[in-house]
BALOBA-1460 file (C-alpha; in Angstrom, 3 decimals):
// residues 65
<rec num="1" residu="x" x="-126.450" y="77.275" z="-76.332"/>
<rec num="2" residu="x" x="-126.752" y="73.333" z="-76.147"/>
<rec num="3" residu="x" x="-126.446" y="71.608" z="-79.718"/>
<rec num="4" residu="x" x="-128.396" y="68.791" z="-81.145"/>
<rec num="5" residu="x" x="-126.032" y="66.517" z="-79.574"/>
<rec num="6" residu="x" x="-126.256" y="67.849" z="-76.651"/>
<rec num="7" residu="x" x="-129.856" y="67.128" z="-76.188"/>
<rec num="8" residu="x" x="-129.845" y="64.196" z="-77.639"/>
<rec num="9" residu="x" x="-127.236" y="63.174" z="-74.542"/>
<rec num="10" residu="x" x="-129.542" y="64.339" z="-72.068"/>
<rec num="11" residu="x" x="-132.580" y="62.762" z="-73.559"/>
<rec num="12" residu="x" x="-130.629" y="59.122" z="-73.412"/>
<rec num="13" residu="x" x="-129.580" y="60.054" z="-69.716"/>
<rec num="14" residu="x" x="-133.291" y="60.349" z="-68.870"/>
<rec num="15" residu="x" x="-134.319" y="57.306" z="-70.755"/>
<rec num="16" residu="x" x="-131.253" y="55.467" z="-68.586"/>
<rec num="17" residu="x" x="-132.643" y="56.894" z="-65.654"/>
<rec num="18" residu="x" x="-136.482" y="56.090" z="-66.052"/>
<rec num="19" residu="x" x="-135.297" y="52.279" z="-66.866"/>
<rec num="20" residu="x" x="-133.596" y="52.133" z="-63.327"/>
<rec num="21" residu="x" x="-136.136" y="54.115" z="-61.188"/>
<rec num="22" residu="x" x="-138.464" y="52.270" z="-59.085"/>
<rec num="23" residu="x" x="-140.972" y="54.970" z="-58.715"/>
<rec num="24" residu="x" x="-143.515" y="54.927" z="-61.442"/>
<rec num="25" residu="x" x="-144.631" y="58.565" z="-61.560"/>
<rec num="26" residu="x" x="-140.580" y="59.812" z="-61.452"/>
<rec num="27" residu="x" x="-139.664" y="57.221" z="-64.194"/>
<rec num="28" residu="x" x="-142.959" y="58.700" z="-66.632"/>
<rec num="29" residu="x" x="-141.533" y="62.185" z="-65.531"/>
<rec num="30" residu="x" x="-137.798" y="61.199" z="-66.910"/>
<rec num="31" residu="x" x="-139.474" y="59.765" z="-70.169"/>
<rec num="32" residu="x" x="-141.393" y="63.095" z="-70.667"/>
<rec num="33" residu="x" x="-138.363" y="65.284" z="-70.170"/>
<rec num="34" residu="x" x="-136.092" y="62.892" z="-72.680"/>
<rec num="35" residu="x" x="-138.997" y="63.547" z="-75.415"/>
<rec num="36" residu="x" x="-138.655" y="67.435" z="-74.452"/>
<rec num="37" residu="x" x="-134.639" y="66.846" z="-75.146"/>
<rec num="38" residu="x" x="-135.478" y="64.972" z="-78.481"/>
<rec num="39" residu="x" x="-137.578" y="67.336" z="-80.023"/>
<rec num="40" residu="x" x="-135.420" y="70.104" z="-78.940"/>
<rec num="41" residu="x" x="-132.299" y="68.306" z="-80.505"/>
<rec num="42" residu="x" x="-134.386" y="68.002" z="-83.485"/>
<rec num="43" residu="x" x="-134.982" y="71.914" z="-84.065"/>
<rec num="44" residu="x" x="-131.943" y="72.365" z="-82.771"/>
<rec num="45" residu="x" x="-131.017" y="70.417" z="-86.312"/>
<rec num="46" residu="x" x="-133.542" y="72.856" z="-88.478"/>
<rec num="47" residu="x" x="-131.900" y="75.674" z="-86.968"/>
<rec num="48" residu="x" x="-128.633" y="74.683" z="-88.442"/>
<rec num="49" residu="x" x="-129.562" y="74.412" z="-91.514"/>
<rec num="50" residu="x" x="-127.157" y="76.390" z="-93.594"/>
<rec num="51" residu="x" x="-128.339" y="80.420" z="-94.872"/>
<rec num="52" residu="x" x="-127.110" y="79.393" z="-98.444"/>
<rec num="53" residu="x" x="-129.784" y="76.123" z="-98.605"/>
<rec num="54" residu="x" x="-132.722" y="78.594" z="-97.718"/>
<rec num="55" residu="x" x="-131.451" y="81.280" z="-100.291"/>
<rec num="56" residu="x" x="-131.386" y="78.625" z="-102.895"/>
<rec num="57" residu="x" x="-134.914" y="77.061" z="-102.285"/>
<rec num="58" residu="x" x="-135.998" y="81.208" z="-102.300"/>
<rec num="59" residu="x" x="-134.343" y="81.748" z="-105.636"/>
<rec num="60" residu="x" x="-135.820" y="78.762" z="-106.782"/>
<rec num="61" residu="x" x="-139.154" y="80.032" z="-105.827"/>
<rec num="62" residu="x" x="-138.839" y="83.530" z="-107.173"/>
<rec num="63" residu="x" x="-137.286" y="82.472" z="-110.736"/>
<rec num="64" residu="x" x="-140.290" y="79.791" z="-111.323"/>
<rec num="65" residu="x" x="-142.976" y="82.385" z="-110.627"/>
């Protein structure tokens, strides 16, 4: 499984590429797949969230009701 890190790697690959392709439609295509990379490195990010930080916000929740 790729980490945030990862993706965000690929996505600046893509945007490297795109900047020094002459063909419109294949540079727009590169762009595209580096936002696909972004937002995947950025739920890649929410995913890692640690178990212990979600417990605590549900305790939280459960002790003020």
């Amino acid at each position: 499984m790729l980490t945030s890190e990862d993706h965000r790697q690929l996505a600046e690959r893509c945007i490297r590429l795109a900047r020094e392709c002459t063909k419109p439609s294949v540079a727009e295509y590169l762009m595209t797949l580096a936002a696909n990379y972004l937002e995947l490195a950025e739920l890649a990010l929410r995913l890692r969230q640690p178990l212990a930080i979600i417990r605590r916000q549900h305790i939280k929740v459960v002790q003020t009701e």
